[in-house]
C-alpha positions in Angstrom: 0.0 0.0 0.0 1.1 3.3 -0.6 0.6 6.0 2.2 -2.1 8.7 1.2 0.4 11.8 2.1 0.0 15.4 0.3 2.8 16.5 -1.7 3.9 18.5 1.4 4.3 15.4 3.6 5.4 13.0 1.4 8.5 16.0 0.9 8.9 16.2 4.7 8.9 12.3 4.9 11.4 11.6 1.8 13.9 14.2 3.3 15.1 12.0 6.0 16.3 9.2 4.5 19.9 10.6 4.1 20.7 12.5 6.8 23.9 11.8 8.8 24.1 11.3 12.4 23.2 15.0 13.7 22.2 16.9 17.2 18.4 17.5 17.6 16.1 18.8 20.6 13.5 17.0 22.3 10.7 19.3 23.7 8.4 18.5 26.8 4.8 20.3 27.6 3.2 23.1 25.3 5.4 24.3 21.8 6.4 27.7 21.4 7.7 30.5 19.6 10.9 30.8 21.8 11.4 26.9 21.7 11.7 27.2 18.2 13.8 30.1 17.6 15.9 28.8 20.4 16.7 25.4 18.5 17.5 27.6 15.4 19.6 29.9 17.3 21.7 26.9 18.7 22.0 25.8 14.9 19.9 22.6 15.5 17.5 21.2 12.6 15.3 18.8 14.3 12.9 18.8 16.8 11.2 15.7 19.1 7.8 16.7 20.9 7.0 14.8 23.6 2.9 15.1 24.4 3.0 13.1 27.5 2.6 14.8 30.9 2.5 12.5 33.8 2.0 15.7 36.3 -1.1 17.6 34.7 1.1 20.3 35.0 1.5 21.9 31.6 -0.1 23.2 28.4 0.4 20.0 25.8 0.7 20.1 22.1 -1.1 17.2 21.4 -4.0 15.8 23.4 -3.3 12.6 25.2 -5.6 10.2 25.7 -7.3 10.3 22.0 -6.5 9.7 18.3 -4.3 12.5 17.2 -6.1 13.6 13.9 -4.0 14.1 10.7 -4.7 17.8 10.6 -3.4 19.2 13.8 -0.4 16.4 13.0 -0.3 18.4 9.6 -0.6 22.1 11.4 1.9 20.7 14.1 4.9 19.6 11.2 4.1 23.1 9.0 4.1 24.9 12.2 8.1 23.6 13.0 9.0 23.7 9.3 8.0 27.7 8.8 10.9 28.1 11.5 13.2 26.5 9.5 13.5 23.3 11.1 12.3 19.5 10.5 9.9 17.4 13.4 12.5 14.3 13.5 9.2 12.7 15.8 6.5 12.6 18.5 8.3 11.0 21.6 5.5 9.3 23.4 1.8 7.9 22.6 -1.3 9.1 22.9 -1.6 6.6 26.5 1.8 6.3 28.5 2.3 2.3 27.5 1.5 1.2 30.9 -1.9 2.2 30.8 -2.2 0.1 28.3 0.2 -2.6 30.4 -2.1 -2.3 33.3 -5.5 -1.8 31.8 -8.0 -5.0 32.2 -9.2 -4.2 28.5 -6.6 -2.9 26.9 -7.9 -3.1 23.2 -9.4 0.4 23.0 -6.4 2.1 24.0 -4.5 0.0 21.2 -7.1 1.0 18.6 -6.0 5.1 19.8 -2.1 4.0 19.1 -3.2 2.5 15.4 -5.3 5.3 14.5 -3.3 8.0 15.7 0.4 5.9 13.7 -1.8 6.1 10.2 -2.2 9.7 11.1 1.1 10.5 11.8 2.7 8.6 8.5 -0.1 10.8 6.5 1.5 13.7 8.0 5.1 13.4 7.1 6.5 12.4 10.9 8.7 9.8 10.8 9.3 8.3 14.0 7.1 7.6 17.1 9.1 7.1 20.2 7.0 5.4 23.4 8.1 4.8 27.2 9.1 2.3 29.5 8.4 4.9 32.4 5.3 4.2 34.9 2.5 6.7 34.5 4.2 8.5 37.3 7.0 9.3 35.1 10.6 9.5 36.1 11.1 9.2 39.5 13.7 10.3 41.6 14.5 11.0 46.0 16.2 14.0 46.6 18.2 16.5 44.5 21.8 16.8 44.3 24.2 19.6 43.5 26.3 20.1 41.1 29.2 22.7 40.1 28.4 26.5 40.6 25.4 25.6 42.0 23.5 23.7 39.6 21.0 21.1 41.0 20.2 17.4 39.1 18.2 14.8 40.0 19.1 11.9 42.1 18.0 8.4 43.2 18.9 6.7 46.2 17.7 3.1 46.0 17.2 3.0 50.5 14.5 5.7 49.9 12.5 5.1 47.2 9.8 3.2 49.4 9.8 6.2 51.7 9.4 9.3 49.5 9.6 9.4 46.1 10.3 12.8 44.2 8.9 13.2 40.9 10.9 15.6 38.7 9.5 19.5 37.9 11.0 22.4 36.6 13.3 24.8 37.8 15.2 22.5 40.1 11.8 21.7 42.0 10.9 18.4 43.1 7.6 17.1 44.8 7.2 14.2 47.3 4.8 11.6 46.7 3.3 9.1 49.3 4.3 5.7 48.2 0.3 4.8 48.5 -0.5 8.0 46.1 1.8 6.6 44.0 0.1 2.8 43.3 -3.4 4.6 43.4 -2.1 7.2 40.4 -0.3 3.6 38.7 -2.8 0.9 39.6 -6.2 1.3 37.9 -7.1 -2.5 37.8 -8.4 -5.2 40.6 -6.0 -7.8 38.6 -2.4 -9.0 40.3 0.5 -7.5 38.3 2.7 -9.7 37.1 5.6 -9.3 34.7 4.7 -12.2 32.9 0.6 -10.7 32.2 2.3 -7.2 31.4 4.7 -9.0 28.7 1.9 -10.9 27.2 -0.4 -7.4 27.0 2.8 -6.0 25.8 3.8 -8.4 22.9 0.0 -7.9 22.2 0.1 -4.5 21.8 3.1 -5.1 19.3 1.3 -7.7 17.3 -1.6 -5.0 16.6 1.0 -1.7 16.5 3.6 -2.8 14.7 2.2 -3.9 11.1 0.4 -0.3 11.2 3.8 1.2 11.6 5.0 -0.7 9.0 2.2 0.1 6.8 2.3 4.3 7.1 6.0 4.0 7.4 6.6 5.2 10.9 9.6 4.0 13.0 8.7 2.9 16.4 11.5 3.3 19.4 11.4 2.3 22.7 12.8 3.7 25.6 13.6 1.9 29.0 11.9 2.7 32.1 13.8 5.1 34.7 15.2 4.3 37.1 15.8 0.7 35.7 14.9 -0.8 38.8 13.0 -4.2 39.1 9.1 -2.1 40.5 7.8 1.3 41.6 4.2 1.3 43.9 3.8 -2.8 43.3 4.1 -2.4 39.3 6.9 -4.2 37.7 9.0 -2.3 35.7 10.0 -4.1 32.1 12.2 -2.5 30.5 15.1 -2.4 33.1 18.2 -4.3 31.4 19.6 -5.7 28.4 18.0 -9.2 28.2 14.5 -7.6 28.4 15.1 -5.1 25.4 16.3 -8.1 23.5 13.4 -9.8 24.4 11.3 -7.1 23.4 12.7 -7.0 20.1 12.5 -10.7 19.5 8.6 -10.7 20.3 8.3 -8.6 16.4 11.1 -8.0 14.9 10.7 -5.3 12.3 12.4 -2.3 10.3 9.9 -0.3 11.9 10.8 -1.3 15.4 14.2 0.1 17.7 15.0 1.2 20.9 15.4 5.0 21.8 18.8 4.9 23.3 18.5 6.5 26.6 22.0 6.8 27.8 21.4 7.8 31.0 18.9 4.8 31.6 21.5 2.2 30.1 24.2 4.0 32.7 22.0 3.7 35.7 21.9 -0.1 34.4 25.6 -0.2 35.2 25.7 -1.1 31.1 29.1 -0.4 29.1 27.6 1.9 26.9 29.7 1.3 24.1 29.0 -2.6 24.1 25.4 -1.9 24.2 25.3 0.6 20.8 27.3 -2.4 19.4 24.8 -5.3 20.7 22.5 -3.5 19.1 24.0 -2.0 15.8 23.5 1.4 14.6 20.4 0.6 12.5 18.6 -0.6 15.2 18.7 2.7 17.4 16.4 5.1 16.5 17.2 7.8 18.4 19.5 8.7 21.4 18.7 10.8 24.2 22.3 11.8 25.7 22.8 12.6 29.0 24.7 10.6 31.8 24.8 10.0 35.4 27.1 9.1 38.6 26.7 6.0 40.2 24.0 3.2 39.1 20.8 2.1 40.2 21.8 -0.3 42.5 24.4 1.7 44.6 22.4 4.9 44.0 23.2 7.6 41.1 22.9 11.6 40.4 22.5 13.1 36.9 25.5 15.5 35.5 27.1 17.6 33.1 27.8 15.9 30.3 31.3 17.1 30.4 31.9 15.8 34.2 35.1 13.3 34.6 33.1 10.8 37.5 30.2 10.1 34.9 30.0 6.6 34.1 31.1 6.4 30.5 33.4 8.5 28.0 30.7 11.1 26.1 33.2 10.9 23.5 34.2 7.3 23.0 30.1 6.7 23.4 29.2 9.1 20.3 32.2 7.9 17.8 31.0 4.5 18.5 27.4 5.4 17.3 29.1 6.6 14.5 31.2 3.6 13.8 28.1 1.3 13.8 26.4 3.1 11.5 23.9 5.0 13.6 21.8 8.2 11.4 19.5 9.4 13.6 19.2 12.8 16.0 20.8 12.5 19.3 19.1 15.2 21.9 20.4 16.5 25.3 17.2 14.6 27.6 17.3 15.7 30.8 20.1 18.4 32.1 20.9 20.1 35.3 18.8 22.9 36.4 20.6 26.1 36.6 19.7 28.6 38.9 16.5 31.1 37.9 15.4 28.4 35.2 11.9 27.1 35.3 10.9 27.1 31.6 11.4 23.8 31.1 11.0 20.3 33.0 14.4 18.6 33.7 16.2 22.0 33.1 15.9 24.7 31.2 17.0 26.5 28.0 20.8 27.4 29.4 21.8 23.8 30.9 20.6 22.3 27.2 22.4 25.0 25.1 25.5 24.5 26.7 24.9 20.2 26.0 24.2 21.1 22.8 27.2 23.0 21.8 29.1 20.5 23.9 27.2 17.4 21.1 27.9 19.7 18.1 31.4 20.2 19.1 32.1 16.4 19.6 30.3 15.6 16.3 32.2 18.1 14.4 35.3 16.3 16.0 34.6 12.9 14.7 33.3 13.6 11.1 36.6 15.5 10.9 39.0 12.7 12.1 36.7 10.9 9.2 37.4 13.0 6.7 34.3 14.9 6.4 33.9 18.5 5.8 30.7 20.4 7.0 
């Protein structure tokens, strides 16, 4: 079948096929005019919207919850395109993938995804990221800080039965009662176990997946966060290596990667260079790039991407994407908050400029050493 796009969307679709590895920006709660003259300013070409707002806290650009139709798709893509720049992708669903994961009926939820995927191939976007992350979101315990000031979030594993923090803007963090949290998670009288959430899970793949193939979208998953084995009673899937693999082995398909979240796979205590080459560069569909101090297990804080105690080498990390082949938009994720910032979740405008020179810089590095001119 060939998709039903309009000249317009079938030229935004076509021009990403050969693209090089290159630095985008992902973009949580409502789109603006100063998010997109910020990414040009910062000489950045793609943008990632992510609709999904686990804290009811901001304006959205997309609805969640119901089929996106293709016309506000279609006004959303024109929209970033009149400021001179491409949308790469939507980073999450229309329903968080554990409501779907949890839900007794799940089916109608499913039938949101498929609709909303032929929508979103009409409309030019190529890729649909989704999350591993509970309802709730990310979550964290208390803050930690950094250089000059700056705060990041943190997550020590003694705590997170006591008070977990949920990540806000501006350095701000809000306690949760662990019993708030499984009444916001749990909406269903059924036990939760891994093994019914896999089955509803490979489920959901067997319906999503030939759509995505069909309207030529490019589905990527990203792991839950912290990668920790539950949160509030809910098992948490997508938490190490052997369970990406075996979420890739339920479907394989073209259409169907992981979103490389760096700081995730560091938290696993993963070598993140063996992981990109596990995988293989055309398997990763995108890369969120940020890293962190400490794991999991032992407890870990987010940083600077240019800090010496972070887990891996930023540098060895990117060339090695490069190596295997990888051609999609990598995009800072979260950052430190610096002070007097509150425009954006996970920090704000400053922190990711100075991650995204920081990418640019490396990149430029590497295509050199290769013999590449810009």
């Amino acid at each position: 079948m060939s998709v039903q796009r309009d000249d317009a969307a079938q030229s935004a679709y076509e021009q990403f096929e050969d693209l090089p590895m290159r630095v985008g920006v992902g973009q949580i709660k409502e789109l603006s005019d100063e998010h997109l003259q910020f990414a040009a300013q910062v000489g950045i070409e793609d943008v990632l919207i992510s609709p999904f707002d686990p804290h009811d806290e901001y304006d959205l650009t997309l609805t969640t919850g119901e089929v996106w139709t293709l016309e506000e798709l279609t006004a959303l893509r024109e929209r970033v395109e009149a400021a001179g720049l491409r949308l790469y992708g939507l980073e999450t669903l229309p329903y968080n993938l554990y409501r779907i994961l949890i839900d007794d009926n799940p089916q109608e939820k499913i039938d949101v995804v498929k609709e909303s995927l032929k929508n979103i191939g009409r409309a030019g976007i190529p890729v649909q990221g989704y999350s591993g992350h509970p309802p709730t979101g990310v979550s964290r315990t208390a803050p930690k800080v950094l250089r000059g000031g700056a705060k990041a979030t943190a997550f020590d594993p003694e705590l997170v039965d006591e008070a977990i923090l949920e990540i806000r803007g501006g350095g701000e963090a809000q306690a949760l009662d662990p019993e708030e949290v499984g009444s916001r998670v749990i909406e269903t009288d059924r036990e939760l176990t891994e093994e019914a959430m896999w089955e509803t899970y490979e489920l959901f793949l067997q319906e999503v997946i030939p759509v995505a193939e069909e309207y030529g979208v490019t589905l990527g998953l990203h792991p839950t966060d912290p990668p920790i084995e539950q949160i509030a009673g809910v098992p948490l899937l997508f938490r190490n290596f052997e369970n990406h693999k075996r979420a890739m082995e339920l479907y394989p398909s073209p259409n169907h990667g992981i979103k490389l979240g760096m700081g995730c796979w560091s938290e696993m205590g993963e070598d993140l260079v063996e992981v990109i080459k596990r995988f293989g560069g055309e398997n990763i569909v995108y890369v969120h790039y940020r890293d962190v101090v400490g794991t999991a297990e032992t407890g870990f804080y987010e940083t600077f991407i240019d800090d010496p105690e972070s887990n891996f080498d930023e540098y060895e990390v990117m060339k090695t994407l490069y190596e295997e082949g990888f051609t999609g938009v990598m995009t800072p994720d979260h950052v430190p908050d610096l002070p007097n910032e509150k425009e954006w979740p996970a920090g704000g405008f400053r922190g990711r400029a100075f991650t995204i020179g920081y990418l640019r810089g490396m990149l430029k590095a590497i295509r050199s050493e290769a013999g590449i001119d810009d």
